[in-house]
LUMNU-846492 format. One record per residue (C-alpha): residue in one letter; x, y, z. Coordinates in nm, 3 decimals, padded with zeros to 5 digits, always signed. Example, Ala and Ser with C-alpha at 12.3 -4.5 7.8 and 13.67 -1.06 7.14 Angstrom:
<vexnus>
  residuo       px       py       pz
        a  +01.230  -00.450  +00.780
        s  +01.367  -00.106  +00.714
</vexnus>
This chain:
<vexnus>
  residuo       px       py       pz
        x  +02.879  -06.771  -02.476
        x  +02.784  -06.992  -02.734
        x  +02.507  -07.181  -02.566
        x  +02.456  -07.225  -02.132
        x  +02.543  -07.574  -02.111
        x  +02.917  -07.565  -02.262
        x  +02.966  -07.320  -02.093
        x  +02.904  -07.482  -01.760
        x  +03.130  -07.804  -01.884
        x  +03.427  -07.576  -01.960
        x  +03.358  -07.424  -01.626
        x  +03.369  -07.757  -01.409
        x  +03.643  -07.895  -01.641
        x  +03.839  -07.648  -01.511
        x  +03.800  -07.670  -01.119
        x  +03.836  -08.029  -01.158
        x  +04.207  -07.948  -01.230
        x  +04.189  -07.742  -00.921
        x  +04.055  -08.009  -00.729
        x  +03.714  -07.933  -00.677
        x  +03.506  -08.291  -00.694
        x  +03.176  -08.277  -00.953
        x  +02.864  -08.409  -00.800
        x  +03.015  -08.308  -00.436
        x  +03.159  -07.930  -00.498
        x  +03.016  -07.869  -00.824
        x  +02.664  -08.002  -00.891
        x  +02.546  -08.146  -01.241
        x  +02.377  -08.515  -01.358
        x  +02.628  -08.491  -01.637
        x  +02.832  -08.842  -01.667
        x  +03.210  -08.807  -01.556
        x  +03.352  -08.862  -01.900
        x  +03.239  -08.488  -02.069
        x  +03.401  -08.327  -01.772
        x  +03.760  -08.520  -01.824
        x  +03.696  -08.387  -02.191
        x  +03.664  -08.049  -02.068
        x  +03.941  -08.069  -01.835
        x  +04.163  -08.220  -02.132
        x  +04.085  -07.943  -02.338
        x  +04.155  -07.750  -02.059
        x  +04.493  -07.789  -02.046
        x  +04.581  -07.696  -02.370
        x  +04.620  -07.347  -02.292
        x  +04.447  -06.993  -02.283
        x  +04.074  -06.978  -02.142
        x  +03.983  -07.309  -02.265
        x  +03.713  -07.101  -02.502
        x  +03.878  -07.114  -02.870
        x  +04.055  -07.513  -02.745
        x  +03.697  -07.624  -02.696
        x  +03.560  -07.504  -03.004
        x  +03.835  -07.669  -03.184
        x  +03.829  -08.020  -03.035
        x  +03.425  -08.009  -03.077
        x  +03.526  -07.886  -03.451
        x  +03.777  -08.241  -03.503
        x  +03.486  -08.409  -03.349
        x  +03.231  -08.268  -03.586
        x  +03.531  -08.333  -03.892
        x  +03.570  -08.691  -03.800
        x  +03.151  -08.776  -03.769
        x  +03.106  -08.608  -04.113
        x  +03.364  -08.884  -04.270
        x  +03.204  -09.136  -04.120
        x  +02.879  -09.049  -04.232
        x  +02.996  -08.989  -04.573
        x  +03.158  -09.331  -04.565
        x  +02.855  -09.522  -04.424
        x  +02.621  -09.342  -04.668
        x  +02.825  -09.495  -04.935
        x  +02.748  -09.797  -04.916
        x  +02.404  -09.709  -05.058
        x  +02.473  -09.355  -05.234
        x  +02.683  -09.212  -05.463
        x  +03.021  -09.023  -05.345
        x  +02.755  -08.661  -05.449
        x  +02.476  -08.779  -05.262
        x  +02.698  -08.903  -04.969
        x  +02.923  -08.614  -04.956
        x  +02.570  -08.417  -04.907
        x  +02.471  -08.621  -04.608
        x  +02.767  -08.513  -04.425
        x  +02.733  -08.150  -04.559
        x  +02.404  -08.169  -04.409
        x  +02.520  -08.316  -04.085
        x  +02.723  -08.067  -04.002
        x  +02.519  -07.740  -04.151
        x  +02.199  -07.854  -03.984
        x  +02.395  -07.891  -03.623
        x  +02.338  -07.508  -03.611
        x  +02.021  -07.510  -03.601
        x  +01.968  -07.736  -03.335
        x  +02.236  -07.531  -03.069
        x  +02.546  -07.740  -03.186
        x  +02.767  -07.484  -03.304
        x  +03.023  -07.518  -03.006
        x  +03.065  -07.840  -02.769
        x  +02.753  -07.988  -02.697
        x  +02.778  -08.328  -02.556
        x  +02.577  -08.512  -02.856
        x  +02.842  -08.315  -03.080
        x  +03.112  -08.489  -02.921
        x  +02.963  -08.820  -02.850
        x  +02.831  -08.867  -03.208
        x  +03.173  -08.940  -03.322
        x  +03.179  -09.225  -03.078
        x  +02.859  -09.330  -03.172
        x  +02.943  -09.300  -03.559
        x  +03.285  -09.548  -03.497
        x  +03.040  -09.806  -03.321
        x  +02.788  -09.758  -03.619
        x  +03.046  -09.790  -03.925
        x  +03.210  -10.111  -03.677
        x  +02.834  -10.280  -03.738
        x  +02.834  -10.194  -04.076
        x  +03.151  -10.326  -04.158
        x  +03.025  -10.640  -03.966
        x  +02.828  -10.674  -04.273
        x  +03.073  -10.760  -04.501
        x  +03.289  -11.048  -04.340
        x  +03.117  -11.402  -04.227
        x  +03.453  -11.459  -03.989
        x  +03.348  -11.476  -03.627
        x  +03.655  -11.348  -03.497
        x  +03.592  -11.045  -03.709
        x  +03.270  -11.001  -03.597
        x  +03.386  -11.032  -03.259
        x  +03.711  -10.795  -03.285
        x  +03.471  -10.513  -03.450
        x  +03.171  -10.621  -03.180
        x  +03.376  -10.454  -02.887
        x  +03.555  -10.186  -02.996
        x  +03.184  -10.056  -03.103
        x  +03.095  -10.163  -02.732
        x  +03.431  -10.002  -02.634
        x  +03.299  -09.680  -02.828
        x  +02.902  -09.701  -02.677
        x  +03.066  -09.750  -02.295
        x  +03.274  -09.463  -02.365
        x  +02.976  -09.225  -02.501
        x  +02.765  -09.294  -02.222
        x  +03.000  -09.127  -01.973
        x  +02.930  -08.811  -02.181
        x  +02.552  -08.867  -02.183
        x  +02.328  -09.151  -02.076
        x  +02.089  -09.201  -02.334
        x  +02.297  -09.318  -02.597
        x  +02.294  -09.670  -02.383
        x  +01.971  -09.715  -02.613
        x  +02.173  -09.769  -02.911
        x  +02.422  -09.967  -02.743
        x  +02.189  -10.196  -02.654
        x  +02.109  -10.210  -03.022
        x  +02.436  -10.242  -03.134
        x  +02.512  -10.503  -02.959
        x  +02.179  -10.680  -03.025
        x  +02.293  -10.606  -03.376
        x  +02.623  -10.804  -03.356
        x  +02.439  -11.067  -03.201
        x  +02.222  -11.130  -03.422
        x  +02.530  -11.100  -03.717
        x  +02.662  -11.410  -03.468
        x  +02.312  -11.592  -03.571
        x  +02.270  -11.544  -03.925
        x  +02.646  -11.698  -03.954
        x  +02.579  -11.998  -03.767
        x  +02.867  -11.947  -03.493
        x  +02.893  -12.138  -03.213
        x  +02.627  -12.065  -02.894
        x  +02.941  -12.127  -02.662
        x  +03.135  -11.843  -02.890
        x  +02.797  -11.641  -02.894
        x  +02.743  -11.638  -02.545
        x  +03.157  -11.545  -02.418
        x  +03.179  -11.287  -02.681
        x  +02.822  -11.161  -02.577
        x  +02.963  -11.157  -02.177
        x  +03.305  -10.983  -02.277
        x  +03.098  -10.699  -02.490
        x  +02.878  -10.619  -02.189
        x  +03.174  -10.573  -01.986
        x  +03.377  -10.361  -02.237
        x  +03.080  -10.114  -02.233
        x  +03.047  -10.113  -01.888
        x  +03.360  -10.085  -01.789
        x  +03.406  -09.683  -01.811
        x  +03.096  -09.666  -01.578
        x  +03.230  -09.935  -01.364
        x  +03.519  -09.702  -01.312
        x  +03.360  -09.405  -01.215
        x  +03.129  -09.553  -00.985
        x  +03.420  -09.752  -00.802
        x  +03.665  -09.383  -00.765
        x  +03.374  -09.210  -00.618
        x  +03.322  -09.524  -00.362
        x  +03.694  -09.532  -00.293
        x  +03.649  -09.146  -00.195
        x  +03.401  -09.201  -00.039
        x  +03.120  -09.000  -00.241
        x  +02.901  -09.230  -00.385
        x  +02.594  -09.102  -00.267
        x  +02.666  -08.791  -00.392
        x  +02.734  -08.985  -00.787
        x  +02.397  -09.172  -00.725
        x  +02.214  -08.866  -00.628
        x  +02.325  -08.695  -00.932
        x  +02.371  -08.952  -01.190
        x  +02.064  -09.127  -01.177
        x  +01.816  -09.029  -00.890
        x  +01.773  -08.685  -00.983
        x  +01.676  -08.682  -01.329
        x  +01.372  -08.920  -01.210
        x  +01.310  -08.639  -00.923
        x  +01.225  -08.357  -01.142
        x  +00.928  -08.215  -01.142
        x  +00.731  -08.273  -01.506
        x  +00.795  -07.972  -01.703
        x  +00.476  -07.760  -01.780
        x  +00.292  -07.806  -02.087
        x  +00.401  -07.489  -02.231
        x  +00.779  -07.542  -02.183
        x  +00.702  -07.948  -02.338
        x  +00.510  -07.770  -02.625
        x  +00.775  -07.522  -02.679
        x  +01.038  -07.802  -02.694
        x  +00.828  -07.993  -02.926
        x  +00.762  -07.690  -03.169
        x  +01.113  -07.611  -03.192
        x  +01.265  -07.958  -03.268
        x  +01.025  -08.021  -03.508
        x  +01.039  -07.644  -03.700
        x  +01.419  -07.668  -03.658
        x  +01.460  -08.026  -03.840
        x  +01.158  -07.987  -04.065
        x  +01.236  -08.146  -04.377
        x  +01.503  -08.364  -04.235
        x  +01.214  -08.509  -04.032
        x  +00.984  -08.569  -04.337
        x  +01.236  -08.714  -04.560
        x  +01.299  -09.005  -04.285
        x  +00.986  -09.209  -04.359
        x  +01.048  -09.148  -04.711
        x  +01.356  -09.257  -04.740
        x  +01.300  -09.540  -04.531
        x  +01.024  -09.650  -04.762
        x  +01.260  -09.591  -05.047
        x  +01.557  -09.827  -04.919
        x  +01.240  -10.070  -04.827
        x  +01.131  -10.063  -05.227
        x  +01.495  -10.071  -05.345
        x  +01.632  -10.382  -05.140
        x  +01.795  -10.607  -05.375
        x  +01.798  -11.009  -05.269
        x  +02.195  -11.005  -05.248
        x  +02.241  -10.720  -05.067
        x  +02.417  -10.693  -04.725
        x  +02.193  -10.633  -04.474
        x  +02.228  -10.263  -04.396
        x  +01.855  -10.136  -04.441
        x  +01.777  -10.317  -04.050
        x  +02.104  -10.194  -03.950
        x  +02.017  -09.850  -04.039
        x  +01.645  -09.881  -03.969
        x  +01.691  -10.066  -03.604
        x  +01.959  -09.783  -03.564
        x  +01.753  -09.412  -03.622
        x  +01.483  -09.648  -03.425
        x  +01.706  -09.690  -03.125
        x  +01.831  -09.289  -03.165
        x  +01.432  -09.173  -03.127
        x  +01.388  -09.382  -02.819
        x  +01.686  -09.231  -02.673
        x  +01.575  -08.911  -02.764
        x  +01.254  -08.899  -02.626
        x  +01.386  -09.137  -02.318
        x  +01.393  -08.864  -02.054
        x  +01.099  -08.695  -02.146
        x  +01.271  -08.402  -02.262
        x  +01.243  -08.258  -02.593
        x  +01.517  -07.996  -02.639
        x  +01.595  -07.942  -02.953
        x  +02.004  -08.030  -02.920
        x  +01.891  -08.375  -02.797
        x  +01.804  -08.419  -03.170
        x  +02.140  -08.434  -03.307
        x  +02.148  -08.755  -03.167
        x  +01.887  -08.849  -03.425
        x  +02.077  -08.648  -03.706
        x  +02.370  -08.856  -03.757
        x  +02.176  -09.221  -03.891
        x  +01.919  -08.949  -04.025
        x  +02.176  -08.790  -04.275
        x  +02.324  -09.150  -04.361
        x  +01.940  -09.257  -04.393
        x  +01.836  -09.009  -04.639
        x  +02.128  -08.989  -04.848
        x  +02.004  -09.192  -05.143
        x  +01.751  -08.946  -05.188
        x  +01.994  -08.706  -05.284
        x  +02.141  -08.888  -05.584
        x  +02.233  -08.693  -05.883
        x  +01.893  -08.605  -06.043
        x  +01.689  -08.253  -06.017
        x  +01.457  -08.464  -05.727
        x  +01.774  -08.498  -05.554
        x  +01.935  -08.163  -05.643
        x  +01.602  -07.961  -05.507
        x  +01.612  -08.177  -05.167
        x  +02.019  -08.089  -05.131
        x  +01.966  -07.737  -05.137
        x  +01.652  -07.774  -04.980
        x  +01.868  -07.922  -04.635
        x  +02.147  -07.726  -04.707
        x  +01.980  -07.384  -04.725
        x  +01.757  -07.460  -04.440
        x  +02.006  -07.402  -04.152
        x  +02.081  -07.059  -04.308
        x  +01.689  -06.962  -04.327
        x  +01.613  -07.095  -04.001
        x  +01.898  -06.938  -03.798
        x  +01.825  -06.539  -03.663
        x  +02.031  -06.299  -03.834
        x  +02.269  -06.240  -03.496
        x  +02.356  -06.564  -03.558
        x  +02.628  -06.498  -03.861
        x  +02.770  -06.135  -03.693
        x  +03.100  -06.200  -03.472
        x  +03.168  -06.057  -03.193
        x  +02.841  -05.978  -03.020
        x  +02.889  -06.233  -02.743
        x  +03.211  -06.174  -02.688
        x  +03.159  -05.789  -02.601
        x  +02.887  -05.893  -02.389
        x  +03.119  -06.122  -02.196
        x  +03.394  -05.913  -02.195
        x  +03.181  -05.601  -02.038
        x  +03.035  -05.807  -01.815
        x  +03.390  -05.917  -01.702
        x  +03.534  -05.607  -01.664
        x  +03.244  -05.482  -01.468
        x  +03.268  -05.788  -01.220
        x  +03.609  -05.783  -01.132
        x  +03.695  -05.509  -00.878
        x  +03.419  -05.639  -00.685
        x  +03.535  -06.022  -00.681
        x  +03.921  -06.006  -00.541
        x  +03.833  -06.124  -00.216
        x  +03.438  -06.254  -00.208
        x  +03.271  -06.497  -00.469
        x  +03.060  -06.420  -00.742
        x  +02.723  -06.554  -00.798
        x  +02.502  -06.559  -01.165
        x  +02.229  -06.588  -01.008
        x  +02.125  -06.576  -01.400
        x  +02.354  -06.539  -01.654
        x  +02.628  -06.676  -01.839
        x  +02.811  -06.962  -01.630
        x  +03.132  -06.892  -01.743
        x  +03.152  -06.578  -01.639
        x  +03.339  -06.769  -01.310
        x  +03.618  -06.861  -01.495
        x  +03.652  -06.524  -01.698
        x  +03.653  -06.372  -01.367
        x  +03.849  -06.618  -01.203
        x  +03.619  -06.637  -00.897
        x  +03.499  -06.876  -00.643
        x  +03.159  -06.929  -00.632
        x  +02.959  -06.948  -00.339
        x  +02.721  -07.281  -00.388
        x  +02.769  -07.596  -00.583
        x  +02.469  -07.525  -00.775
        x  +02.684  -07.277  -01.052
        x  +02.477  -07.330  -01.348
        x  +02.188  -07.060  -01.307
        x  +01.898  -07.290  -01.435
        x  +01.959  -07.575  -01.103
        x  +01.782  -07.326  -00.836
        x  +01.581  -07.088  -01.015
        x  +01.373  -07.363  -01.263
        x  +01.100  -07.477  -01.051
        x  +01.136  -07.814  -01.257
        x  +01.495  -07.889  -01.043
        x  +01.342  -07.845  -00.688
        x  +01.291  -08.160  -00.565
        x  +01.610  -08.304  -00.790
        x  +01.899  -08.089  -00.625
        x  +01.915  -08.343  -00.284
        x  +01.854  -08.003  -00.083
        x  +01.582  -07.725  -00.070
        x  +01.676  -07.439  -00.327
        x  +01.523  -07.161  -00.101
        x  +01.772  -07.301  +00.196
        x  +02.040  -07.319  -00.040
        x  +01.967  -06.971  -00.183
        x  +01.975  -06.823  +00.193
        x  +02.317  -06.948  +00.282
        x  +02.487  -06.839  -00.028
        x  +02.351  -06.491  -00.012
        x  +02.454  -06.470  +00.382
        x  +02.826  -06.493  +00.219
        x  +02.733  -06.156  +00.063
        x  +02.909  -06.246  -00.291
        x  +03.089  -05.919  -00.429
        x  +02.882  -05.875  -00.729
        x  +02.611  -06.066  -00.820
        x  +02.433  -06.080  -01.190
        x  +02.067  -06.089  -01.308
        x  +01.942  -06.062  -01.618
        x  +01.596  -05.865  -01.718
        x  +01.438  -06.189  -01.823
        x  +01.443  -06.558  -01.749
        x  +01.555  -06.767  -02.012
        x  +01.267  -07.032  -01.902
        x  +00.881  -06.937  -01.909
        x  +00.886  -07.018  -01.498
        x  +01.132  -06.939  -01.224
        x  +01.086  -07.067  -00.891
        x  +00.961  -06.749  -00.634
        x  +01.144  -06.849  -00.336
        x  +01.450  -06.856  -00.469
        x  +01.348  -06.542  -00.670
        x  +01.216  -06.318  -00.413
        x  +01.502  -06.400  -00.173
        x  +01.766  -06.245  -00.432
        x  +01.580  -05.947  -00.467
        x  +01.559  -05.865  -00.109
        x  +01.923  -05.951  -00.101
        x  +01.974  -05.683  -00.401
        x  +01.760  -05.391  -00.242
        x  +01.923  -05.417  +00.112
        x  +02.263  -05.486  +00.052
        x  +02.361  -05.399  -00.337
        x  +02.408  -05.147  -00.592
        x  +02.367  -05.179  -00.974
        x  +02.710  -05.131  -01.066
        x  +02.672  -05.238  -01.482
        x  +02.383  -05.298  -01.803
        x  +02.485  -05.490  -02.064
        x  +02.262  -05.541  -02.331
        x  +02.282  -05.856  -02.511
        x  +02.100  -05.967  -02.831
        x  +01.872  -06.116  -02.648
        x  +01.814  -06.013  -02.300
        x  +01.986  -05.761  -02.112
        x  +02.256  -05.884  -01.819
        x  +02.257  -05.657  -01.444
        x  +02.596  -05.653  -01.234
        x  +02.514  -05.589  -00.888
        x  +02.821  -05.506  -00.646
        x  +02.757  -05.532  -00.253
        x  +02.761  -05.195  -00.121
        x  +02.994  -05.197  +00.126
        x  +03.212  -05.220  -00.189
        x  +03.100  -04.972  -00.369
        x  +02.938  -04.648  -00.168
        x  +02.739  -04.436  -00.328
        x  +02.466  -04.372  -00.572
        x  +02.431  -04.664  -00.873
        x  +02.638  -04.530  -01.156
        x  +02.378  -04.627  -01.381
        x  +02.082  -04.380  -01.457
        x  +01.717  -04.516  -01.337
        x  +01.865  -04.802  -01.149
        x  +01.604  -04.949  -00.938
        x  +01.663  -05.255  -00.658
        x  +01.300  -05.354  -00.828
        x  +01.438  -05.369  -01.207
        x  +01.279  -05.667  -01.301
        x  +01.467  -05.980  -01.360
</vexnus>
């Protein structure tokens, strides 16, 4: 129960293996590729949970090298070793403490990076070329775990273009190697989109892949504000220290040096865009951003008491930013293992349905569940209506007329708006036909089991239960 979205990954990751069919059974605008992670890491063993965590922890391992040995080319081995330190402290803060998909993408990203880098240092076209697409090999592969990094694809391989330029190759060598690198990046989407034609479901890929993120409805200017806020208060000084150390590198260029200030100025360029592509603003979206921001910045941290005071000034942060529930074990895991145990009996032979709640509280359970729409947020955020391909308040009325066995609430929406059909429709559903079997207080909110009553006669074992609790 780290954060919602992983949780839903792990979750579809798994019924892949049993066969279900994302986009058609299971409904997300995730690209194919994080779900084949999820279902790799899925077959290691146990719940998936603790495999997961350790995959997304190599991941995290292998971008902080990287960063540590691109920032060396223009730090010391202190300074550098502190911009991967601060890589992978300040991922807290910004929800990337488990697997994210810019947590595991970034070491994609960071191969294709330190590939242009090293593109730097050789005037051999052939080496340009060999390093040109395994970076576009790397950039076709991360966007099949998110979209947006196609931004700094497209830089990259502007980038290596222009490297082709400034060494005079041949336009007939430009142009072949230029055709062959657009195919190597498109080839993993080329893939996906020709299996789900083969099946059959292509529609149902378009719809989700990239129709519905245009259908949304604009968030409200309180949930954009709220977005904004905490990006910004989250990466504070990370944030302010970019134009400075940009206009540091810019004052410190030497005439024979390689060219990595563009390279790392065209690149934190290209990772803003694709941050702010979508018009969302969470605050995860940023670590995107983070990884040429550490490598960026590094100089500044050089051994000197300036650079000391802005070390510990990044390095602290995470810790000062972070609520205190943050660094005590175990919380979650009671939660989800109450909130397990109270599901169960009422699950053996009906599905469950979170109608909010944690999404992985299927596969704890082992349950079915009764729509495609099993992460919470896709039919009660107002923001999803028109994006899901059918009405949520239809949608919402046929799963509840296959009266799940329990169903779970919680006493507050983890959005400022929910949508009131959908809304009002589970708590008719909860007065007439249910009984509040479990509370489970989390540190946040506090989660509701509701059991159908034919399943469980009699009075609500819990004291003050009401079929109007608010939720």
């Amino acid at each position: 129960m780290l954060e919602f979205d992983e949780q839903l990954y792990l979750l579809i990751g798994d019924r892949l293996l049993h066969g279900s069919l994302p986009y058609v059974e299971l409904w997300d605008r995730k690209p194919i590729g994080l779900f084949l992670f999820y279902a790799v890491v899925r077959m290691l063993g146990g719940t998936g949970i603790i495999q997961y965590q350790i995959a997304a922890t190599l991941c995290v391992a292998i971008t902080g090298s990287l960063i540590w040995a691109m920032a060396r080319r223009a730090a010391g081995p202190i300074a550098s070793f502190g911009a991967a330190l601060c890589y992978i402290l300040l991922l807290m803060t910004f929800h990337g403490t488990g697997g994210q998909s810019p947590v595991i993408y970034n070491v994609l990203t960071a191969i294709a990076a330190w590939c242009a880098f090293r593109s730097n240092d050789t005037d051999s076209p052939a080496r340009i070329a060999r390093l040109a697409l395994i970076a576009m090999a790397m950039m076709g592969t991360a966007i099949q775990f998110k979209y947006t990094p196609v931004v700094e694809g497209m830089f990259f391989g502007c980038y290596f273009l222009w490297r082709f330029w400034r060494i005079h190759a041949p336009i007939a060598w430009t142009v072949s190697v230029a055709m062959a690198m657009i195919l190597v990046a498109l080839l993993p989407t080329i893939a996906a989109i020709g299996f789900y034609a083969a099946t059959g479901h292509l529609d149902a890929f378009f719809q989700a892949n990239f129709l519905s993120i245009f259908q949304r409805h604009p968030f409200p200017a309180q949930t954009r504000g709220g977005q904004e806020t905490l990006t910004v208060t989250n990466g504070l000084w990370i944030i302010l220290l970019i134009p400075v150390a940009i206009a540091w590198r810019w004052f410190k260029r030497r005439s024979d040096e390689k060219p990595d200030f563009p390279l790392i100025l065209g690149w934190i360029g290209a990772a803003l865009v694709g941050f702010g592509l979508l018009g969302d603003f969470y605050d995860f979206y940023f670590i995107t951003v983070l990884l040429p921001a550490c490598i960026l910045i590094a100089p500044l941290m050089r051994p000197s008491r300036v650079g000391f005071a802005l070390g510990c000034l990044l390095l602290f942060w995470p810790m000062l930013s972070l609520p205190s529930y943050a660094f005590k074990t175990g919380l979650y895991q009671r939660v989800a293992g109450d909130l397990t145990t109270a599901i169960r009996p009422y699950v053996q032979d009906r599905c469950l349905y979170v109608y909010d709640g944690p999404a992985v509280l299927y596969l704890l359970t082992n349950s079915c569940a009764p729509t495609r729409f099993i992460y919470p947020d896709h039919l009660t955020n107002p923001t999803e209506a028109p994006a899901l391909g059918v009405d949520p308040a239809a949608e919402e009325t046929r799963l509840l007329a296959t009266r799940p066995g329990a169903i779970v609430t919680a006493s507050s929406p983890p959005i400022p708006h929910v949508n009131p059909a959908t809304q009002q429709l589970v708590r008719a559903a909860l007065a007439r036909d249910y009984v509040l079997v479990a509370r489970v207080p989390s540190p946040d909110r506090i989660f509701y089991v509701w059991a159908l009553r034919s399943l469980h006669p009699g009075p609500s074992p819990i004291r003050g239960a009401s079929p109007n609790m608010p939720f």
